[in-house]
N, CA, C and O atoms as CSV, one atom per row, in Angstrom:
chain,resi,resn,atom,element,x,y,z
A,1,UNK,N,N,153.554,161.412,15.346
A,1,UNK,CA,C,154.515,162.218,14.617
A,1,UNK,C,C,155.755,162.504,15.456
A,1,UNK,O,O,156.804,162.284,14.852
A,2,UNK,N,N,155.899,163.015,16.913
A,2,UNK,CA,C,156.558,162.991,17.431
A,2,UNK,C,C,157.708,161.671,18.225
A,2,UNK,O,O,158.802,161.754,18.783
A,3,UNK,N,N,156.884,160.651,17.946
A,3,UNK,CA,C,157.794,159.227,18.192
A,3,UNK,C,C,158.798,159.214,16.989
A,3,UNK,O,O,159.988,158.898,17.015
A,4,UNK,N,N,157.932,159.689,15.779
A,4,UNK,CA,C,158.879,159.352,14.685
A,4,UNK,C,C,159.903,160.001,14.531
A,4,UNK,O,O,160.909,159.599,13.947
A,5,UNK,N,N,159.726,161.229,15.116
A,5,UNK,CA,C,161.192,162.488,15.006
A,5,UNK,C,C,162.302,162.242,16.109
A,5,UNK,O,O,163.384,162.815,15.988
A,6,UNK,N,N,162.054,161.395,17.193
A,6,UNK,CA,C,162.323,161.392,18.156
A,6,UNK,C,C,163.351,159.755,17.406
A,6,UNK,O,O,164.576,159.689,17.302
A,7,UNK,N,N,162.309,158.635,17.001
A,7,UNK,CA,C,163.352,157.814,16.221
A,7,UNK,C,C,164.680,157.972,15.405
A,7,UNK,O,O,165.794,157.463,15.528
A,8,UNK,N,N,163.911,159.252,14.149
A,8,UNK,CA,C,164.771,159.626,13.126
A,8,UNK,C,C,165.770,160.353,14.034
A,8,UNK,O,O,166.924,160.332,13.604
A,9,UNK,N,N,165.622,160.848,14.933
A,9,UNK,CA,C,166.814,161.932,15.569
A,9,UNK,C,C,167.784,161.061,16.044
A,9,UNK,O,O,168.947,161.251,15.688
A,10,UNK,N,N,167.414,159.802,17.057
A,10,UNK,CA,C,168.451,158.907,17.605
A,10,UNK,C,C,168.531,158.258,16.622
A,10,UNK,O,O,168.611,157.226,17.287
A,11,UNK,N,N,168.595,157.837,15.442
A,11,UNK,CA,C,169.148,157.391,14.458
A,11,UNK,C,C,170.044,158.285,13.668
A,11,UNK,O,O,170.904,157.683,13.026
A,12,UNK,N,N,170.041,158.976,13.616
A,12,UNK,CA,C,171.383,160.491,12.819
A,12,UNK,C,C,172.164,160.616,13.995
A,12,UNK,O,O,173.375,160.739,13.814
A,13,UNK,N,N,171.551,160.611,15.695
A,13,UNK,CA,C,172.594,160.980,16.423
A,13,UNK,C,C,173.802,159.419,16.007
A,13,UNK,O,O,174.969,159.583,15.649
A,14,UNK,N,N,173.285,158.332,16.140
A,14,UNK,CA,C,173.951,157.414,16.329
A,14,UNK,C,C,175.189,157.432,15.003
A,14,UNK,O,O,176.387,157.357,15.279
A,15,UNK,N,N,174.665,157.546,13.499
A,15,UNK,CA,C,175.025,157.730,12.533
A,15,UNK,C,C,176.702,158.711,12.457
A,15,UNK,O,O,177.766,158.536,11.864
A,16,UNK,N,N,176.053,159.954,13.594
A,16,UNK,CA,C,176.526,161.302,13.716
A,16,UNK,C,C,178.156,160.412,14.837
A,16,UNK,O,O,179.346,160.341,14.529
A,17,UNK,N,N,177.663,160.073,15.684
A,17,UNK,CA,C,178.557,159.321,16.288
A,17,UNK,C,C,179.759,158.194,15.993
A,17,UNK,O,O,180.792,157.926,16.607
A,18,UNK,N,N,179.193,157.692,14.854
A,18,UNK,CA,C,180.186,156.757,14.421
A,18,UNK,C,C,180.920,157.507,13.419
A,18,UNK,O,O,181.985,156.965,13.121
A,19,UNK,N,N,180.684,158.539,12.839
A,19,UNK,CA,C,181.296,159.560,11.933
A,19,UNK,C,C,182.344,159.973,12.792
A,19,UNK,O,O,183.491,159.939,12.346
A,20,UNK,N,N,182.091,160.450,14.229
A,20,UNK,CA,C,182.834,161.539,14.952
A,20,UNK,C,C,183.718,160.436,15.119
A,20,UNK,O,O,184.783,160.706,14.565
A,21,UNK,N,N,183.736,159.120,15.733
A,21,UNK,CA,C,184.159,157.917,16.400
A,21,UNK,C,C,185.709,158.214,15.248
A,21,UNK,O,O,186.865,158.454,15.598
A,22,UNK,N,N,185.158,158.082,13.898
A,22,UNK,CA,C,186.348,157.426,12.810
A,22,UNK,C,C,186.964,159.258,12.600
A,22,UNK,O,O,187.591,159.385,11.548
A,23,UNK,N,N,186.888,160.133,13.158
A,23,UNK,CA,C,187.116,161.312,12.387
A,23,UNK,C,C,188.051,161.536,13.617
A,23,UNK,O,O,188.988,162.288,13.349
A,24,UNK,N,N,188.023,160.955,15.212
A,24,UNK,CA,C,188.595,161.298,16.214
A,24,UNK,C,C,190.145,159.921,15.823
A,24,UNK,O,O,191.294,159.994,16.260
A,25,UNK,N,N,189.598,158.906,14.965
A,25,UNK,CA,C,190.531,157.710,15.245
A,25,UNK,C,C,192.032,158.416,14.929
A,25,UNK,O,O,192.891,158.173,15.776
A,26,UNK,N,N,192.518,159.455,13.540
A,26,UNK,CA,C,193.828,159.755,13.872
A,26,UNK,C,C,194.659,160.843,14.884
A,26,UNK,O,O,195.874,161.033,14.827
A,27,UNK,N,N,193.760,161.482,15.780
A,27,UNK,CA,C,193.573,162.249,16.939
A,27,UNK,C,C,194.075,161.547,17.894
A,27,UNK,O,O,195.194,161.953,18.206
A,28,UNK,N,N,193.582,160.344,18.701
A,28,UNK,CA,C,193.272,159.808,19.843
A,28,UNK,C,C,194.306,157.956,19.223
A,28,UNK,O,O,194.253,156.837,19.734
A,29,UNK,N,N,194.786,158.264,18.473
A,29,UNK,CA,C,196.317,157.316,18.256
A,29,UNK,C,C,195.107,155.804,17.880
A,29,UNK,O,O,195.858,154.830,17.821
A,30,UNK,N,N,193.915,155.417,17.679
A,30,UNK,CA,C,193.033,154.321,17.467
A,30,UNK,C,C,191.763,153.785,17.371
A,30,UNK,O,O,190.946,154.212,18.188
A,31,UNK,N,N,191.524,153.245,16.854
A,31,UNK,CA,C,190.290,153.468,16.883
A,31,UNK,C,C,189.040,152.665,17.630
A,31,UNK,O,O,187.822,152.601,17.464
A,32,UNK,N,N,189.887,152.163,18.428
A,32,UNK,CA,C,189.210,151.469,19.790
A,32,UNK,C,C,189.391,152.625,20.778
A,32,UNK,O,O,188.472,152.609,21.596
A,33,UNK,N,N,190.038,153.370,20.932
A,33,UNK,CA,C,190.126,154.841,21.732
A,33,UNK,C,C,189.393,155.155,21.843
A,33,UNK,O,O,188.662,154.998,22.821
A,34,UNK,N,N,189.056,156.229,20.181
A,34,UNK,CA,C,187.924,157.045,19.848
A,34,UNK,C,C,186.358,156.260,20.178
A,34,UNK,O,O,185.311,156.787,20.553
A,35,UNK,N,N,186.615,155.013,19.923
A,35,UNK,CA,C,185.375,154.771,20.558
A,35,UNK,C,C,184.748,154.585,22.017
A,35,UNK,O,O,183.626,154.637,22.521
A,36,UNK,N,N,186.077,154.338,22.439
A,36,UNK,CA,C,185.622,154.768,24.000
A,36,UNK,C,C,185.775,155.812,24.554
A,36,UNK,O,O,186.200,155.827,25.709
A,37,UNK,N,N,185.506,156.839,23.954
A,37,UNK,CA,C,185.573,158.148,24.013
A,37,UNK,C,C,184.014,158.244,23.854
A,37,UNK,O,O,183.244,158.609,24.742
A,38,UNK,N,N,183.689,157.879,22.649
A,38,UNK,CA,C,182.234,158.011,22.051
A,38,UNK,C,C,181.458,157.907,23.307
A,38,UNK,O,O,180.813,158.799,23.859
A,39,UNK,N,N,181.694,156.131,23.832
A,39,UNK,CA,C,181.093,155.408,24.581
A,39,UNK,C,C,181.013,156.618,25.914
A,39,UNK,O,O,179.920,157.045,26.285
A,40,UNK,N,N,181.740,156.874,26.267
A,40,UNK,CA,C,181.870,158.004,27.522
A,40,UNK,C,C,181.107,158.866,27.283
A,40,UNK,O,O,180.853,159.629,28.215
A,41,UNK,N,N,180.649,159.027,26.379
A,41,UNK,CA,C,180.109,160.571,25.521
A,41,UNK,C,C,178.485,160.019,25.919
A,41,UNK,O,O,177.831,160.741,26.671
A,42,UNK,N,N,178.030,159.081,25.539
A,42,UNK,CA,C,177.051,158.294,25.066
A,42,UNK,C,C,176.280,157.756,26.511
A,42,UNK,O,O,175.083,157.548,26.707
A,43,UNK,N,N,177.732,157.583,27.659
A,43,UNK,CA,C,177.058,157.475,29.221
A,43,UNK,C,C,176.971,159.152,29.944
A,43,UNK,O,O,176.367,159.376,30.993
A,44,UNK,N,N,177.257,159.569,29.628
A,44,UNK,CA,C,177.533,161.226,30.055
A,44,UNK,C,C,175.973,161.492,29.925
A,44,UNK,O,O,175.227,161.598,30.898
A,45,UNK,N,N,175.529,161.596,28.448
A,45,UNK,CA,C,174.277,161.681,28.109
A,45,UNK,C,C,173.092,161.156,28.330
A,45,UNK,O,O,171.984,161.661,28.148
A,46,UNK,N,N,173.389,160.077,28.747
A,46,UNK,CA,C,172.144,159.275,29.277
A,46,UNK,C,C,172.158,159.598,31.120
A,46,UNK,O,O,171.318,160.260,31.730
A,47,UNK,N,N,173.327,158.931,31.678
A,47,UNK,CA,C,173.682,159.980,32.666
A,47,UNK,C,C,172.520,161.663,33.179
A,47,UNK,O,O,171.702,161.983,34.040
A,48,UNK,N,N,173.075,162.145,32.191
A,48,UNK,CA,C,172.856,163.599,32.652
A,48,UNK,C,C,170.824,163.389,32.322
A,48,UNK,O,O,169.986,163.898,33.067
A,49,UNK,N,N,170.502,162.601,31.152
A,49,UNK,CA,C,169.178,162.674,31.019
A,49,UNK,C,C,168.579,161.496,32.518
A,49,UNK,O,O,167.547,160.835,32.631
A,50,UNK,N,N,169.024,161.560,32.868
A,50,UNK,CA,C,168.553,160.291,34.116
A,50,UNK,C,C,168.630,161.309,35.245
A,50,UNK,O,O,167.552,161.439,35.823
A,51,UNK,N,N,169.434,161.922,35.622
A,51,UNK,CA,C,169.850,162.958,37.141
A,51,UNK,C,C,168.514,164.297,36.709
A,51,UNK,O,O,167.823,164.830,37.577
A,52,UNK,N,N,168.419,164.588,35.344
A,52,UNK,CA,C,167.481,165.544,35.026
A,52,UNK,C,C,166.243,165.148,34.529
A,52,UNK,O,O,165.598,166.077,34.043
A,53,UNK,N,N,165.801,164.233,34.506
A,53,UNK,CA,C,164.396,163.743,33.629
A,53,UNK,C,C,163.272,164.636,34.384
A,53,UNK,O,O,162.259,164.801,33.705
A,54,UNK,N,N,163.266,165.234,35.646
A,54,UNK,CA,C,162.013,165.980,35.880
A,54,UNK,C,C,161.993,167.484,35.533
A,54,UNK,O,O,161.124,168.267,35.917
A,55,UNK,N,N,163.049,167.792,34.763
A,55,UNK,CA,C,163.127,168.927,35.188
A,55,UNK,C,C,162.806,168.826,32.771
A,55,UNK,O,O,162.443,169.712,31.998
A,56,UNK,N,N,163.230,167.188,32.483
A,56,UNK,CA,C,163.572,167.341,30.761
A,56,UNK,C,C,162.200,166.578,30.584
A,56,UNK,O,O,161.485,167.066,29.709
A,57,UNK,N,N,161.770,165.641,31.143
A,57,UNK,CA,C,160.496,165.165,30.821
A,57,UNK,C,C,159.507,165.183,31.725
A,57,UNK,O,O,158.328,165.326,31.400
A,58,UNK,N,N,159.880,165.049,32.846
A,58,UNK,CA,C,158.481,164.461,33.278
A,58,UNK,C,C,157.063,166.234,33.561
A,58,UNK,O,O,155.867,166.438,33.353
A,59,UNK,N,N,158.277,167.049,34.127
A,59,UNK,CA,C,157.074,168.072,33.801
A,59,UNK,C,C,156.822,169.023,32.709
A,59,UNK,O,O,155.869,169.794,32.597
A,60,UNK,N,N,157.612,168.886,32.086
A,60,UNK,CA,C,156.890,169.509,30.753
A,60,UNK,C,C,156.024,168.063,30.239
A,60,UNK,O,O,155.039,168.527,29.665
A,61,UNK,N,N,155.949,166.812,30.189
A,61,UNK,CA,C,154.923,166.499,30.123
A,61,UNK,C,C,153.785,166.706,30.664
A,61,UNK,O,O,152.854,167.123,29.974
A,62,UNK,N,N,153.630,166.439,32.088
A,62,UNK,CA,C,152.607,167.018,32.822
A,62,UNK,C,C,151.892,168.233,32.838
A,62,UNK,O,O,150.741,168.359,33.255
A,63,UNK,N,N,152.827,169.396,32.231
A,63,UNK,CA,C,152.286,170.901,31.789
A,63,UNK,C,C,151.393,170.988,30.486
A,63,UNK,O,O,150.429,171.716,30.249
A,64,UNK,N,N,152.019,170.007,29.702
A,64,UNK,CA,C,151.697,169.611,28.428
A,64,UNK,C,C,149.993,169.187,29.137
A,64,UNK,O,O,148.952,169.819,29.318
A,65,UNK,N,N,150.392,167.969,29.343
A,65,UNK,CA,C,148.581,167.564,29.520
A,65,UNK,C,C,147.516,167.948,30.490
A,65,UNK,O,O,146.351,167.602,30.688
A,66,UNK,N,N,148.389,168.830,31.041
A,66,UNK,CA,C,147.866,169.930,32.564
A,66,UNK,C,C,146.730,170.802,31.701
A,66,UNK,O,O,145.533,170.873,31.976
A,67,UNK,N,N,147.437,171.464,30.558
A,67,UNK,CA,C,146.836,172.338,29.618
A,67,UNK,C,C,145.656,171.966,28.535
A,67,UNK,O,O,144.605,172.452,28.118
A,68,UNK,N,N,146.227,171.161,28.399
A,68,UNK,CA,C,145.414,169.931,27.049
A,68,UNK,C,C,143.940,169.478,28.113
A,68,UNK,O,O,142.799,169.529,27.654
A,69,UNK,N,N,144.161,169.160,29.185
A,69,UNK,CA,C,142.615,168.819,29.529
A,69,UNK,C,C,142.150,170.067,30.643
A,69,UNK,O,O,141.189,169.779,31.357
A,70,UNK,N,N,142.536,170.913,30.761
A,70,UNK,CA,C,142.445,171.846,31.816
A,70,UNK,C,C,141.938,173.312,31.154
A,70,UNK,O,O,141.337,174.144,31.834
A,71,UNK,N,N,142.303,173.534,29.571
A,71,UNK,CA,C,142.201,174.717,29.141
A,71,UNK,C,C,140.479,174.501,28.638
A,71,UNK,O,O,139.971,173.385,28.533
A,72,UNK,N,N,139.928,175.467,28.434
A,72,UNK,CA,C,138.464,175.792,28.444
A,72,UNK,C,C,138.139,175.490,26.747
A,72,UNK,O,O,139.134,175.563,26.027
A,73,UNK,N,N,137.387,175.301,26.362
A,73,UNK,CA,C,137.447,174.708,24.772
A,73,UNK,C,C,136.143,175.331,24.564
A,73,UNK,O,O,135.816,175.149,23.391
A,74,UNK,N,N,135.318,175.947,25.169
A,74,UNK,CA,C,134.140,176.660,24.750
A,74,UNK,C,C,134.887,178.438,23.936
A,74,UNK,O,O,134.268,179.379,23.440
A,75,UNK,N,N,136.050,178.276,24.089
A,75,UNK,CA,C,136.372,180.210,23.790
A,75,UNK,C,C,136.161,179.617,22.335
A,75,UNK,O,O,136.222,180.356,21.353
């Protein structure tokens, strides 16, 4: 369930992006601009999820399954 929300989400973000892309084109004088604007937007984010992944995934996963096999199941 959670792969799938995680699909549907980067699919609306992307959607969400090419909206912003054409909504920035009479702003930013083109629309090869606005998209490298996007594109900047799009390395920023991956970027910032790469410098932070332990702090965005890797241990709240590990807390996640720290709990899941660690918590007592007789209560």
């Amino acid at each position: 369930m959670v792969l799938v929300l995680i699909i549907l989400g980067m699919v609306a973000l992307f959607y969400l992006l090419f909206a912003l892309a054409y909504v920035l084109e009479p702003l930013v004088g083109g629309l090869m601009a606005s998209f490298a604007i996007i594109a900047g937007i799009n390395v920023l984010l991956i970027a910032l999820v790469i410098i932070f992944r332990k702090q965005l995934i890797i241990s709240p996963m590990v807390n996640f399954l720290a709990n899941l096999f660690l918590t007592d199941s007789n209560k």
